[in-house]
C-alpha positions in Angstrom: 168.6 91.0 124.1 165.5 91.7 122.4 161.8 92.9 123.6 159.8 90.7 121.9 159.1 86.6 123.7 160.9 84.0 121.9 157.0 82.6 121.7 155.6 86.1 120.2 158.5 85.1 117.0 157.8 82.8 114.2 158.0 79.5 114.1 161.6 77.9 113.2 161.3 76.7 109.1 162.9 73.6 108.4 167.0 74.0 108.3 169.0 73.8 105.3 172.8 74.5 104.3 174.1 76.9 101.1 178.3 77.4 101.2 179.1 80.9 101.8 181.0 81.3 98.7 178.0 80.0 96.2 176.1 83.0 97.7 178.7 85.6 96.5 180.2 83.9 93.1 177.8 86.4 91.4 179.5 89.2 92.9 182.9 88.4 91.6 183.2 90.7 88.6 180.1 93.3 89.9 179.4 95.6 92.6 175.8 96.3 93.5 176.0 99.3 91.0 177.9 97.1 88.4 180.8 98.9 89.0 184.3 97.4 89.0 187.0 98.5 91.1 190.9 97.7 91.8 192.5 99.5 94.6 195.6 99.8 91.9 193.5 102.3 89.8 191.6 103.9 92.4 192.7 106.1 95.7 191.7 104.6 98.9 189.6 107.9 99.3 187.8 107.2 96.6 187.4 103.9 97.8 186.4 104.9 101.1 183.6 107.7 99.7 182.3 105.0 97.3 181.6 102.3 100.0 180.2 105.0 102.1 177.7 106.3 100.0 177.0 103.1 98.6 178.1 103.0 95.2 180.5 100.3 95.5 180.2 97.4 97.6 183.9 95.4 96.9 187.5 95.7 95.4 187.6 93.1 93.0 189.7 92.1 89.9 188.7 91.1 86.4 189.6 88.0 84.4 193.2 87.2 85.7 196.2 85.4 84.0 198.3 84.7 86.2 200.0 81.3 86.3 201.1 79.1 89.1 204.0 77.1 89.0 202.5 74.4 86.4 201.6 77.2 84.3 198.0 76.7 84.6 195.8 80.0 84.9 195.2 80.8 88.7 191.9 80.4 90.4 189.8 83.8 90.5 189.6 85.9 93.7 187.9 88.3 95.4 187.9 90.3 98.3 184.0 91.0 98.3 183.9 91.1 102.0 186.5 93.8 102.7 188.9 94.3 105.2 189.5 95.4 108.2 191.9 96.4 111.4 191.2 95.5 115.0 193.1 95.0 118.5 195.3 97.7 118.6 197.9 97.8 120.8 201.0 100.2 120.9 203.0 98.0 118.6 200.6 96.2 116.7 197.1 95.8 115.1 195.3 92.6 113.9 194.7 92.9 109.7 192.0 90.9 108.1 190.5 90.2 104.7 188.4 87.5 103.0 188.6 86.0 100.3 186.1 84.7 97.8 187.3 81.8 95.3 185.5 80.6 92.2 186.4 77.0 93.5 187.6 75.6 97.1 191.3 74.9 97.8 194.0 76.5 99.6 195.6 80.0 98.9 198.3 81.9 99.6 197.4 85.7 100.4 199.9 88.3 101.1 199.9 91.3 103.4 201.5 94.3 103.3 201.0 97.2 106.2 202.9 101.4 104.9 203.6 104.5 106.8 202.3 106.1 103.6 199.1 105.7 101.2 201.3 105.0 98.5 203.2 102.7 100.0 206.6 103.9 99.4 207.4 102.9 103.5 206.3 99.3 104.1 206.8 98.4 107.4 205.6 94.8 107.5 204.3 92.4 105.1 204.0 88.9 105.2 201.9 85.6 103.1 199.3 83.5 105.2 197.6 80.8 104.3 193.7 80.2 103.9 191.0 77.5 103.2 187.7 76.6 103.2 188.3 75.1 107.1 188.3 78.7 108.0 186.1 80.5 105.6 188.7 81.7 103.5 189.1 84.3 106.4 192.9 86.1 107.0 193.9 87.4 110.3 197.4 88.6 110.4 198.6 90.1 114.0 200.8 92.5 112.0 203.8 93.8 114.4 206.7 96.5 114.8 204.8 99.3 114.4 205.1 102.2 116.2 202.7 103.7 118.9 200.1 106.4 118.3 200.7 106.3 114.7 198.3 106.0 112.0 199.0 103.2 108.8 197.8 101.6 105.6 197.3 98.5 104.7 196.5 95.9 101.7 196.0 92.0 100.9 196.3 90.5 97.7 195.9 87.1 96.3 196.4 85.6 92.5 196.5 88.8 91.1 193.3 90.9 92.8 194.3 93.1 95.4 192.0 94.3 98.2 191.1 97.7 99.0 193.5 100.5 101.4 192.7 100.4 104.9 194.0 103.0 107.7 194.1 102.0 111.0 196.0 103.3 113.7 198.2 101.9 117.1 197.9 102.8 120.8 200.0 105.7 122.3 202.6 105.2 124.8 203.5 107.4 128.0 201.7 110.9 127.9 198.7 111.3 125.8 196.3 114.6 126.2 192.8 112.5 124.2 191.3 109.5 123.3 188.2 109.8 121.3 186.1 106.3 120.4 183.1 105.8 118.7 180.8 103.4 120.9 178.5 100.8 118.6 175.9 97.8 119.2 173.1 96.4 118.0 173.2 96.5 114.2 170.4 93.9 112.7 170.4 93.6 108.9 166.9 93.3 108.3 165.6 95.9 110.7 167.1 98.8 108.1 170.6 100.4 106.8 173.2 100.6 108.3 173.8 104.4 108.2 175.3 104.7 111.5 178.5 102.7 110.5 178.7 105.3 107.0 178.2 108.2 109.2 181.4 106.9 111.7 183.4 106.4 108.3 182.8 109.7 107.3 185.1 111.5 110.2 188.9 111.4 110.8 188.7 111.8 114.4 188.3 108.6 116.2 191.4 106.2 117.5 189.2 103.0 117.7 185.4 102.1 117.7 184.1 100.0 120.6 181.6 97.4 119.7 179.8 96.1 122.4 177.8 93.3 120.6 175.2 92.2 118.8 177.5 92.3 115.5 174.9 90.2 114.0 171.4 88.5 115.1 170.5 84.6 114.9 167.3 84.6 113.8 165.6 83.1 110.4 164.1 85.6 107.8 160.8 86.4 109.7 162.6 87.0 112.9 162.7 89.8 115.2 162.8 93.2 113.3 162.4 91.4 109.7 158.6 92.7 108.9 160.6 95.8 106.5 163.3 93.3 105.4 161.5 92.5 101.5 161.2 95.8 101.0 164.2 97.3 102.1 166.3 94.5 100.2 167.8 93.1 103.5 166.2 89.4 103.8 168.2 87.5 106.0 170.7 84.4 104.6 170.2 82.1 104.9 166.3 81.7 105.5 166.5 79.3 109.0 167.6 80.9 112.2 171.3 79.7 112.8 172.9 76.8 114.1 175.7 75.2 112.1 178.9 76.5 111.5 178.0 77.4 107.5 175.1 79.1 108.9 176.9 81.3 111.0 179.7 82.2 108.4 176.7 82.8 105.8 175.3 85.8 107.9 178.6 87.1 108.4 179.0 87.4 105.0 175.7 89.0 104.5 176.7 91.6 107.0 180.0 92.2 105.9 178.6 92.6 102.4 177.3 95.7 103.7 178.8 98.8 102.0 178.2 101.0 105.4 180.4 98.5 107.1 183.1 98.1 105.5 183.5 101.7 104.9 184.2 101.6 108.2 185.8 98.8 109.4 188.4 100.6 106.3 188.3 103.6 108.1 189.7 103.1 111.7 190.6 99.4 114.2 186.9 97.5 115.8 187.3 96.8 119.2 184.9 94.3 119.5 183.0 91.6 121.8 179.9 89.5 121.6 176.6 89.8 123.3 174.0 87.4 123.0 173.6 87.8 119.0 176.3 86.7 117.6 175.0 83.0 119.5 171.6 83.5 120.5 168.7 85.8 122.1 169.8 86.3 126.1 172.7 83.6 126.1 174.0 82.6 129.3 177.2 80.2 129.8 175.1 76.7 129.6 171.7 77.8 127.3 170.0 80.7 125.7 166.3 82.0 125.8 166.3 81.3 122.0 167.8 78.1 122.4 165.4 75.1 123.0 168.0 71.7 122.9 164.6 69.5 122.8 164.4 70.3 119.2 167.5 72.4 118.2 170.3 70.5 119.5 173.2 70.6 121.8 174.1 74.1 123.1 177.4 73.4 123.7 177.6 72.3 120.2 176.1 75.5 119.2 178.0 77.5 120.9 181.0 76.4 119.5 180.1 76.9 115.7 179.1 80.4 116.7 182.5 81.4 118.3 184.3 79.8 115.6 182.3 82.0 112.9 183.0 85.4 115.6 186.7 84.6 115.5 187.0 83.9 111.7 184.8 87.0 110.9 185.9 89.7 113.7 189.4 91.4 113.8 189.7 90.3 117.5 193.2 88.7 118.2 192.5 85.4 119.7 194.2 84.4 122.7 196.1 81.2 123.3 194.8 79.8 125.7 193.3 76.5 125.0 191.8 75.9 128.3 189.4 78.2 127.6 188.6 79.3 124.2 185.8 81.5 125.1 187.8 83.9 127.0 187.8 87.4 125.0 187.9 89.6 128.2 191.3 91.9 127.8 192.7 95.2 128.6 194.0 98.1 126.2 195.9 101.0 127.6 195.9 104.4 125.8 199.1 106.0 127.2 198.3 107.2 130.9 195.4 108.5 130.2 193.3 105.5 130.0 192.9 101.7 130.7 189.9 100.2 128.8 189.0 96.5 129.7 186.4 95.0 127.3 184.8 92.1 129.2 182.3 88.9 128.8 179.1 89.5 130.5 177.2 87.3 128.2 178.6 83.9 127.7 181.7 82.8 129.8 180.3 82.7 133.2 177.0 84.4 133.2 174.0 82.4 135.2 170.8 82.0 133.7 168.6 84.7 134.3 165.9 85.5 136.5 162.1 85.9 135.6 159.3 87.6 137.4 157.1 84.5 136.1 158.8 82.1 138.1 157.5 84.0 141.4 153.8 84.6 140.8 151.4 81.6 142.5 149.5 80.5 139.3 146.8 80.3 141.4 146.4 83.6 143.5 148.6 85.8 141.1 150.5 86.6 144.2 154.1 87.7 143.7 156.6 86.3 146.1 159.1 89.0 146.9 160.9 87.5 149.9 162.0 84.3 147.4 163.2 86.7 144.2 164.6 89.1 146.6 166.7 85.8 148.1 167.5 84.6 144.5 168.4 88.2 143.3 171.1 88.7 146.1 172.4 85.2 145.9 176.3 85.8 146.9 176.9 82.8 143.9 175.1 84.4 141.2 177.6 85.1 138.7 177.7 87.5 135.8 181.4 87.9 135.1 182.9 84.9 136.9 185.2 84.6 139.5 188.5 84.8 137.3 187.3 87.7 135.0 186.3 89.4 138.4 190.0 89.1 139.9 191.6 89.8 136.7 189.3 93.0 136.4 189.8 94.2 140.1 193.6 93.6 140.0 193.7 95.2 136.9 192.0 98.7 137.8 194.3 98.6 141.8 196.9 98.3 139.6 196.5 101.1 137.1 198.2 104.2 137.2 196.4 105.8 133.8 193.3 108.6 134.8 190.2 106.7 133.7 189.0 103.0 133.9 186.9 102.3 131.4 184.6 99.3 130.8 183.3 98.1 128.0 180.6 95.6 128.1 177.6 95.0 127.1 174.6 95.1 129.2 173.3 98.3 131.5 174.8 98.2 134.7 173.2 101.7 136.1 170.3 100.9 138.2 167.1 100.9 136.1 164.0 100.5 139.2 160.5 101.4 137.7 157.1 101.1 138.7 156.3 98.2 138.8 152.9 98.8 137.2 154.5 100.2 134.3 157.2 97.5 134.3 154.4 94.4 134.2 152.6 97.0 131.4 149.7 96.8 133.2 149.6 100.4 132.9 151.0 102.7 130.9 153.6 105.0 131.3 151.2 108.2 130.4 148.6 106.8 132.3 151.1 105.8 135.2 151.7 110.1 135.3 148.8 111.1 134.9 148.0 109.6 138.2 151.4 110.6 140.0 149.3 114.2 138.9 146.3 113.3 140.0 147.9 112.6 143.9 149.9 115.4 143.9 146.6 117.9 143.5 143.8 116.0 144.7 145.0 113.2 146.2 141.7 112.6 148.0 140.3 111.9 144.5 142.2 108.8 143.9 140.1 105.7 143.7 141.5 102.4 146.3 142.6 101.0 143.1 144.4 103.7 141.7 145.9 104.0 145.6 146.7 100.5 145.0 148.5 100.8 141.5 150.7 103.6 143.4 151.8 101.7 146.3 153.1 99.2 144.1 157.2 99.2 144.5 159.8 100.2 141.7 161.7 97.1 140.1 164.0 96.3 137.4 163.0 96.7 134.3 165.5 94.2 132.8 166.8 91.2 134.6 169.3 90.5 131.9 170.7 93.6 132.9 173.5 94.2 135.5 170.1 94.9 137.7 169.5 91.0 137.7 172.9 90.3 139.4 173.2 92.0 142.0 176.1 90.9 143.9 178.2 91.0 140.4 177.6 94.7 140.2 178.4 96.0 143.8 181.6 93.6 143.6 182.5 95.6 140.7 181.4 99.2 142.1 183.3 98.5 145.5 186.3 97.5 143.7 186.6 100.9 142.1 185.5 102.8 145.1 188.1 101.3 147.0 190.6 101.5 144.4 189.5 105.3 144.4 189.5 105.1 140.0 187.7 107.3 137.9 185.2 104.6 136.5 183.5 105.2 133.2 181.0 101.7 132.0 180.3 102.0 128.1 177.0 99.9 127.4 175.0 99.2 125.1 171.8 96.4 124.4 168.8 98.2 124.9 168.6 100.1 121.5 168.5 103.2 122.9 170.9 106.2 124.8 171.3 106.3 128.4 173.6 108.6 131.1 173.5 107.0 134.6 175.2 108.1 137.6 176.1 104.9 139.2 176.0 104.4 142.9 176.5 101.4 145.3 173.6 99.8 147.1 174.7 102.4 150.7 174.0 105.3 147.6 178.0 105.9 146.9 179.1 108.1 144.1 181.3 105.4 142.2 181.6 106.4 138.4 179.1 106.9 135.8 177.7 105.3 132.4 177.4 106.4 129.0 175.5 103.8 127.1 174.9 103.8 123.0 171.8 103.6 121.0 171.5 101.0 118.4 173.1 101.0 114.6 169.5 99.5 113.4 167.7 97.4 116.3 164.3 99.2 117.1 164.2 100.7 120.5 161.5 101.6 123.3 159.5 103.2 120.7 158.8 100.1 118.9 157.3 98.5 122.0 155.4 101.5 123.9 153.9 102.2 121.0 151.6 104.8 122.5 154.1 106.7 124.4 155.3 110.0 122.9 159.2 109.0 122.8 160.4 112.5 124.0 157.7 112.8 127.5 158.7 108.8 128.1 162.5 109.4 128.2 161.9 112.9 130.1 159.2 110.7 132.5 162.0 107.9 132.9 164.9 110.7 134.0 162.1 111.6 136.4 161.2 108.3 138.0 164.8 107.0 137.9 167.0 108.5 140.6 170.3 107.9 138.8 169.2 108.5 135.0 170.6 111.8 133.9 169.6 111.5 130.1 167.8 109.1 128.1 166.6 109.0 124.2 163.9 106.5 123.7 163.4 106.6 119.6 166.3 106.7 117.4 169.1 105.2 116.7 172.6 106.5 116.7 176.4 106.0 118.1 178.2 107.5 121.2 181.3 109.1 121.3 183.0 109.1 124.4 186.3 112.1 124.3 188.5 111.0 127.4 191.3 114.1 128.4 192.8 114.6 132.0 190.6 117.1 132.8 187.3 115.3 131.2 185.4 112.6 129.7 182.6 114.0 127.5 179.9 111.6 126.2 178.3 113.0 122.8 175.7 110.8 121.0 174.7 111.1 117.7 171.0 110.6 115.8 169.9 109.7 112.3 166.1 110.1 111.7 165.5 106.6 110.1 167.0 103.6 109.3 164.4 102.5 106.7 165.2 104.4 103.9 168.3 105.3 102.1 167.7 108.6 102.3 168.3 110.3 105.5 168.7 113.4 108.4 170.7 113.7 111.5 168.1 114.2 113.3 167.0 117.1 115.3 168.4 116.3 118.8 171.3 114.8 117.1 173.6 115.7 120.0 173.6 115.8 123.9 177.0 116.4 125.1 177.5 115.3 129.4 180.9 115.4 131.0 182.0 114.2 134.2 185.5 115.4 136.2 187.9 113.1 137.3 187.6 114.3 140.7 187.3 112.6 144.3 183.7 113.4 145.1 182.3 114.7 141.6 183.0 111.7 139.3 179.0 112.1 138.4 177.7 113.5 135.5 177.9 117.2 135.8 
């Protein structure tokens, strides 16, 4: 989701094709400081405070002799991309690397995964196969680990070696914490990627939730681009995305990023899509920025994206060939939690609603009786019937403290004025008259009477608050199930703490949902508001909202104990220079207590 109408962006530029690995043939020898590196000389702490801090972007190898069987002089790799741990589970954790060739063919890459750094203690190791049909991506689903234990890992290929990654495997039976790092929203142009560096930099995290948005679609003047020249982030390549080589060429742009492979190194991803990683507010059969007059089949489209999210993500795909969108699945931390990560974007989600599609033309009247009709439509779907049943079965069935969801979009209820949500008027002004009727009401004008009056709405049909049945399907299932419910979120760019309730006004759980690694927020778009009186104003107006920051970006940790779960999120003041603060209100720490009757945020 973005702010910004797909008609206020740039128009598309004509579309052209560059392979991925022409793009990075010039990094084969060089990192962006000229530096070379080969995890065999260096530490992986090293490694890892390098990445972070920017002064190396890649392990690579220099000029290589070795010989294949014929005695010829093997092609040049490179792991430029880095590498990466995802999808762990108690006895396993998905590995994967790329490499970059000097010319196409297939290679043979081996894996090795340690108990120690040095690995003295190799538990498992293996040799997979890669090609140009896949990106020259490797995904291993390395096995017999054992639970709640922390590991190492490598790749090599014709003589380079990749860097050391730790990553770490699922606890079994009793487990007193879990502590994730939350992400979404990271867009390359918009600024650095600090956030991810600032993640990489601790040693307390199990796992970090991405909730989508990995990467955005759009061509090089798109959405958040205007700083992109000067900041060194142009997007590649220049069109907005379609083709499968397009997709795989921002991938690599991304994960060129030294912030991000610091900390993909550093601990598993946890990852699904939003609407990103295919196209501005996707739904299962189109997309807002998707228009098939003059861009195509969607179907087509969506395809070459998914392929590119499988090759490029550490997610472990599952085999199901009926439906090869399905990435809903469920991790269990001990007893202490159950997390389900689940599709609300693309799999079953209708098209969404728009206040447009209700106002006469003529009289500029709104009809509420038809969009209140649509918007409780018992067949509007958000997460499909099957996902719904698997999700419901899978928290009755649960025996572990807290059920936690993560997904993408807000599901707390968001109702504003809707003055303020049209912009008609703004927020300040919208107060200023809430003032003005609570001391001299008699000195309110009929039109100011009539801007009052006006009922609260959704701010965001793309949100949970556009289906409507979804949501309280969801809610009652926990209710009834009597779980401690806990929905991570994220989309909006910005931090939010909802109580959530049911439409009868239910305690049911609460939210905790992440500001962006880069994506401008509200601050971009109300530009006249003063960030800090808008989110203290929204807290105000919105019954549920229990915290909100409105201006910078940041990530959420989310500490999950028997007797707790504590959501603390973390600020830096910019994104647009390399330089950097935490920022001032750099941490707001709420709790809620797995308790029947008080799971709210207390």
């Amino acid at each position: 989701m973005v702010y910004s109408s797909k008609n206020s962006l740039p128009r598309k530029t004509t579309h052209f094709r560059i392979k991925a690995r022409q793009i990075h043939l010039a990094g084969l020898l060089h990192t962006e400081k000229g530096l070379v590196m080969n995890s065999t000389n260096h530490s992986r702490r090293n490694f890892l405070k390098g990445i972070a801090t920017g002064s190396a972007l890649t392990a690579t190898a220099a000029t290589l002799t070795a010989c294949d069987n014929n005695h010829a002089p093997a092609t040049a790799v490179a792991f430029n991309h880095g590498i990466a741990s995802g999808d762990p589970l108690a006895d396993r954790v998905i590995l994967w690397t790329r490499i970059t060739p000097e010319t196409d063919g297939e290679f043979s890459v081996d894996w090795e995964i340690a108990s120690d750094e040095a690995f003295g203690n190799i538990v498992n190791s293996g040799n997979i196969k890669t090609s140009l049909s896949r990106d020259y991506t490797i995904k291993v689903d390395a096995d017999g680990l054992d639970a709640g234990t922390t590991y190492f890992y490598r790749f090599s290929a014709n003589g380079a070696t990749s860097a050391i990654g730790t990553t770490k495997t699922l606890p079994t039976a009793e487990t007193n914490q879990a502590k994730l790092a939350v992400v979404s929203c990271a867009n390359y142009p918009a600024g650095y990627f600090h956030v991810y560096g600032e993640i990489a930099k601790r040693d307390d995290f199990d796992a970090l939730l991405h909730l989508g948005d990995y990467i955005y679609e759009y061509d090089k003047d798109g959405y958040a681009s205007a700083d992109a020249e000067a900041l060194g982030r142009v997007s590649i390549p220049a069109t907005e995305l379609y083709s499968v080589d397009d997709y795989r060429q921002r991938y690599a742009q991304y994960r060129g990023d030294a912030n991000l492979q610091a900390a993909h190194a550093k601990l598993p991803f946890i990852v699904v899509w939003d609407d990103h990683e295919l196209a501005n507010d996707a739904y299962a059969t189109g997309a807002e920025n998707h228009d098939p007059t003059t861009e195509g089949d969607f179907v087509e489209r969506r395809a070459n994206a998914l392929k590119a999210f499988f090759e490029w993500t550490p997610i472990r795909e599952q085999n199901d060939g009926s439906q090869p969108q399905k990435i809903y699945r469920e991790f269990e931390f001990g007893n202490l939690l159950s997390l389900y990560m689940l599709d609300t974007r693309i799999i079953a989600r209708d098209k969404q609603l728009d206040y447009a599609d209700y106002i006469d033309p003529a009289t500029g009247a709104f009809d509420a009786v038809a969009f209140r009709g649509d918007l409780t439509s018992p067949t509007r779907q958000l997460l499909g019937q099957e996902q719904t049943d698997w999700l419901t079965q899978s928290m009755t069935q649960s025996t572990a403290t807290w059920q936690v969801l993560g997904q993408q979009v807000l599901m707390g209820r968001m109702d504003i004025p809707a003055p303020v949500a049209m912009q008609t008027i703004s927020f300040t002004n919208y107060s200023l008259l809430l003032q003005k009727a609570a001391t001299t009401p008699e000195a309110l004008t009929e039109q100011e009477s009539a801007i009052l009056q006006q009922p609260s709405i959704p701010y965001n049909l793309d949100a949970w608050d556009g289906y409507f049945v979804a949501r309280e399907t969801v809610l009652g299932a926990a209710r009834a199930a009597d779980k401690n419910l806990v929905v991570l979120s994220g989309d909006t760019h910005n931090a939010w703490a909802n109580d959530l309730l049911d439409i009868e006004g239910n305690q049911v759980g609460v939210e905790f949902a992440t500001s962006s690694v880069s994506s401008p927020g509200l601050e971009a778009i109300l530009t006249e508001e003063d960030p800090t009186a808008l989110a203290t104003g929204l807290t105000q107006l919105i019954e549920p909202l229990r915290y909100a920051n409105t201006a910078l970006r940041g990530y959420l940790t989310i500490t999950l104990s028997p007797e707790e779960a504590l959501a603390d999120w973390r600020f830096i003041d910019t994104v647009k220079s390399e330089t950097f603060q935490i920022a001032t209100d750099q941490s707001k720490s709420l709790r809620v207590l797995p308790t029947a009757g008080n799971r709210r945020i207390v």
